[in-house]
C-alpha positions in Angstrom: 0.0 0.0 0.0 3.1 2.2 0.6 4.3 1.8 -2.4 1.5 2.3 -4.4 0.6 5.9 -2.8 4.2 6.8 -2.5 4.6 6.0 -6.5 2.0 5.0 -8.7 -0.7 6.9 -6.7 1.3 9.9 -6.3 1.6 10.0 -10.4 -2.2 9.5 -10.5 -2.8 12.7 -8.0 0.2 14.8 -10.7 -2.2 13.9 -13.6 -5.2 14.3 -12.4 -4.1 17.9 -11.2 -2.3 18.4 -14.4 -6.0 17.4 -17.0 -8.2 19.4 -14.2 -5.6 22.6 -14.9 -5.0 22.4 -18.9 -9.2 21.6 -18.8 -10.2 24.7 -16.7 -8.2 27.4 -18.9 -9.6 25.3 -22.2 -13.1 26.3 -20.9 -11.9 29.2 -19.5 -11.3 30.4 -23.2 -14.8 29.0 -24.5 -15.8 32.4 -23.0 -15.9 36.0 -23.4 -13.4 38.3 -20.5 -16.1 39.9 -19.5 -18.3 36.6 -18.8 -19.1 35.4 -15.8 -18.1 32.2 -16.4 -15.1 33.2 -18.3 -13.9 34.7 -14.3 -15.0 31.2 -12.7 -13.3 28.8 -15.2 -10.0 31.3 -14.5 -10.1 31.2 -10.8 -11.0 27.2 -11.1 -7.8 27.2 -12.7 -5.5 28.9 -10.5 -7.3 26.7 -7.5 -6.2 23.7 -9.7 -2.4 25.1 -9.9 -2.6 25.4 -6.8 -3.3 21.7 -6.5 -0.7 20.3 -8.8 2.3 22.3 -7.1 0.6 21.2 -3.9 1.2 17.8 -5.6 4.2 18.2 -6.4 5.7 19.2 -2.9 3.6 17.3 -0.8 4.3 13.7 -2.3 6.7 13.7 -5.0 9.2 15.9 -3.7 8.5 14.8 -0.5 8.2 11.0 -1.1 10.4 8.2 0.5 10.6 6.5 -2.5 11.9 6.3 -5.8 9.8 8.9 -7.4 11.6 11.7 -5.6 14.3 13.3 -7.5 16.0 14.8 -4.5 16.7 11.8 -2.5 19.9 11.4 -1.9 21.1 14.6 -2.6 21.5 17.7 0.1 17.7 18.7 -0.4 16.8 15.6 0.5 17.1 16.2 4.3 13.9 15.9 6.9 13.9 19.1 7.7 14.1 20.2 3.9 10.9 17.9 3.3 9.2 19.0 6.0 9.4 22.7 4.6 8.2 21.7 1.3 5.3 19.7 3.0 4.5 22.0 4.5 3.9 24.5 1.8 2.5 22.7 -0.1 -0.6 21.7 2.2 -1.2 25.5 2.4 -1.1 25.8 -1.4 -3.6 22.6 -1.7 -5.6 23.6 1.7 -6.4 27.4 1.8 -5.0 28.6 -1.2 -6.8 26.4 -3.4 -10.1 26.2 -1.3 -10.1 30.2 -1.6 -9.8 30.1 -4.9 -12.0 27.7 -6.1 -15.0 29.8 -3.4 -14.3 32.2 -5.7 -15.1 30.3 -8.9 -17.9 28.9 -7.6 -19.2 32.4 -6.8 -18.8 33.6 -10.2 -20.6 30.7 -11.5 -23.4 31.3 -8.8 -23.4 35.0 -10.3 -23.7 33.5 -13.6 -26.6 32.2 -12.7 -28.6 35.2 -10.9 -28.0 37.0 -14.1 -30.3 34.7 -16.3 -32.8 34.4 -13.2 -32.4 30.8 -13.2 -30.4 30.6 -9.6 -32.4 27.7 -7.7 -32.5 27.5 -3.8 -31.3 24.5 -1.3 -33.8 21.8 -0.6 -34.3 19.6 2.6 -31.5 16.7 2.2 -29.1 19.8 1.3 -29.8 21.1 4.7 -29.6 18.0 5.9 -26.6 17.2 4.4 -24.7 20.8 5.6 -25.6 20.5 9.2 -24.1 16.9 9.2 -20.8 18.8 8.0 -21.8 21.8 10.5 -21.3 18.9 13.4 -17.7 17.7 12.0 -16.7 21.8 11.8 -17.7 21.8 15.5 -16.2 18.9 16.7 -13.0 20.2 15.0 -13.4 23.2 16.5 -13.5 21.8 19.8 -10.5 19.6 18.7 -7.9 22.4 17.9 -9.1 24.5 21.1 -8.1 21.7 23.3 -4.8 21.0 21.0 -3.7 24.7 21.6 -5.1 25.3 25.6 -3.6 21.7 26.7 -1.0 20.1 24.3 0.9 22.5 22.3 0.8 26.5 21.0 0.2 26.6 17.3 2.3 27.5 14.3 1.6 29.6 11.5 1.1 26.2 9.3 -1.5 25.5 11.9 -3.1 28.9 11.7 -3.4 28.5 8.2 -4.9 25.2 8.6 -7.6 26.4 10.2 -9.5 28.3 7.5 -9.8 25.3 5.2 -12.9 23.1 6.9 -15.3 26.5 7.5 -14.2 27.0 3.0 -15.1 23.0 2.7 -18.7 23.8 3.6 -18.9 26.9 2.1 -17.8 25.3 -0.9 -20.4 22.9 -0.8 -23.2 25.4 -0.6 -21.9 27.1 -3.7 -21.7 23.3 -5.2 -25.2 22.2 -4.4 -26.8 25.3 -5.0 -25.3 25.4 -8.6 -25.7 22.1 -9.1 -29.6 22.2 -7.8 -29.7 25.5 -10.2 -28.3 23.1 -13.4 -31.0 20.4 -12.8 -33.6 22.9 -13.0 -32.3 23.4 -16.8 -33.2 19.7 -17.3 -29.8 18.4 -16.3 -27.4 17.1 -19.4 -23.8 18.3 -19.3 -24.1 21.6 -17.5 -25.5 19.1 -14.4 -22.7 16.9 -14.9 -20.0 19.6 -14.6 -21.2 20.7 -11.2 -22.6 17.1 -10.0 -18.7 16.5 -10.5 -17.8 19.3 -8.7 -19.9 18.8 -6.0 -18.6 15.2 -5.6 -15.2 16.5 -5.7 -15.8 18.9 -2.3 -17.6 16.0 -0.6 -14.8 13.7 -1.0 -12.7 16.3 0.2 -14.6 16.8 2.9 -15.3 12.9 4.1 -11.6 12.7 3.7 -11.3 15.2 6.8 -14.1 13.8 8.6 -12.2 10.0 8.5 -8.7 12.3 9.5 -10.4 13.2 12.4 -12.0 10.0 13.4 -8.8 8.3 13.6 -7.3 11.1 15.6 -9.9 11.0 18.0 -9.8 6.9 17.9 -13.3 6.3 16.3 -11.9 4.8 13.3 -9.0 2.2 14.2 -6.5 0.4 11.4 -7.7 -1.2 9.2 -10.5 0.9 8.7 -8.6 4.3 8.9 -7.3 3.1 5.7 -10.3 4.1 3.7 -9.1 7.8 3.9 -6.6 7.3 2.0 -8.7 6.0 -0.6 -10.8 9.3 -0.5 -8.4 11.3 -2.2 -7.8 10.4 -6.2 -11.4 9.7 -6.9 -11.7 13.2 -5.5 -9.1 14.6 -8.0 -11.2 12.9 -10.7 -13.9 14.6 -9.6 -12.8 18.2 -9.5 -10.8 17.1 -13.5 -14.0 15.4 -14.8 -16.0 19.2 -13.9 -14.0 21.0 -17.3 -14.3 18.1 -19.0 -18.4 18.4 -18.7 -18.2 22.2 -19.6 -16.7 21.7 -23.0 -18.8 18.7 -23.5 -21.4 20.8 -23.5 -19.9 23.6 -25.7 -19.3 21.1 -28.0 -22.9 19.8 -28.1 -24.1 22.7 -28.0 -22.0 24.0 -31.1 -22.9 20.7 -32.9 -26.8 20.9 -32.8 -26.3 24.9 -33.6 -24.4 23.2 -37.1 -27.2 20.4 -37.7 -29.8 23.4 -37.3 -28.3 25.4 -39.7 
């Protein structure tokens, strides 16, 4: 299992970064500068750089294992590694998370401006307090860590930020995607369906982080986080992919029609 997330499943997570970044500026471009959606496809892809240099530092440069190029040379001391982890989990944690609220708010403007912005049913609600609990549990969490155990870093305090942007995140998701179906679904609900999936993997992967912590979820079963993450990834790369599907159909019955 080590050597599968340490190599082949690290190259997975650069790839998957890699498509979701080269697909967000291609639909990026589908659009006018001015658009809405022109600004949300832009941001989407600076949260997805953020991601693959997140990648990059957190598990290839980072990695035990053959993958990394700087074992075995001077940069590839502990404390050097530890440095670039932990850089990179701000660039993949609040950086990203940021921007990616911001796409998703542009795409929720988007929206508003044709009148066709839906509104958050009963299981949504549902769904967000159940995601409201974790955030308070954690919240509870990290006050005890810094009162009894140890005072926090500035990693830490930028740590913090990233769970309140997970569910924020998936208020913009659902809501766009709810707002998508309303349009009789196809492609358009596909792209944020995608998405949405993509923030609650990312989100069940913190939950299962913190029931191990806390001793809820013992080995093996702690093991599922780790499973969490690349179908995420997919998730957030298949979103682009949906959006120029779309064009594309779109563009192709506008040709028969003609």
């Amino acid at each position: 299992m080590l050597a599968y997330f340490q190599g082949p499943g690290a190259l997975m997570s650069l790839w998957f970064a890699g498509v979701a970044l080269v697909l967000s500026y291609r639909a990026r471009d589908i659009f006018e500068p001015g658009d809405s959606m022109h600004q949300a496809w832009a941001y989407y892809g600076f949260s997805c750089a953020c991601e693959l240099f997140s990648v990059v530092l957190s598990e290839v440069l980072t990695s035990p294992g053959w993958l990394n190029p700087l074992r075995g040379t001077p940069f590839g001391s502990p404390e050097f590694a530890d440095a670039l982890r932990d850089t990179g989990s701000v660039l993949g944690g609040l950086c990203r998370y940021a921007l990616l609220a911001c796409a998703l708010a542009y795409g929720l403007k988007a929206y508003r401006q044709t009148g066709m912005l839906a509104r958050l049913r009963r299981t949504d609600h549902l769904l967000l307090a159940g995601v409201g609990v974790y955030l308070i549990v954690k919240l509870f969490e990290t006050i005890t860590t810094v009162r009894d155990i140890r005072p926090p870093s500035l990693i830490d305090a930028l740590g913090w930020p990233v769970d309140p942007l997970l569910w924020f995140l998936l208020v913009e998701a659902l809501i766009l995607w709810r707002s998508a179906r309303a349009m009789r679904g196809g492609w358009i609900a596909n792209c944020w369906i995608s998405l949405t999936a993509g923030v609650m993997l990312a989100a069940v992967g913190d939950i299962l982080l913190l029931l191990g912590r806390l001793g809820y979820l013992p080995w093996p079963y702690s093991g599922l986080e780790w499973y969490v993450w690349l179908p995420g990834s997919a998730s957030f790369a298949l979103a682009p992919a949906y959006q120029l599907k779309a064009v594309a159909q779109a563009h192709a019955v506008s040709a028969v029609n003609k």
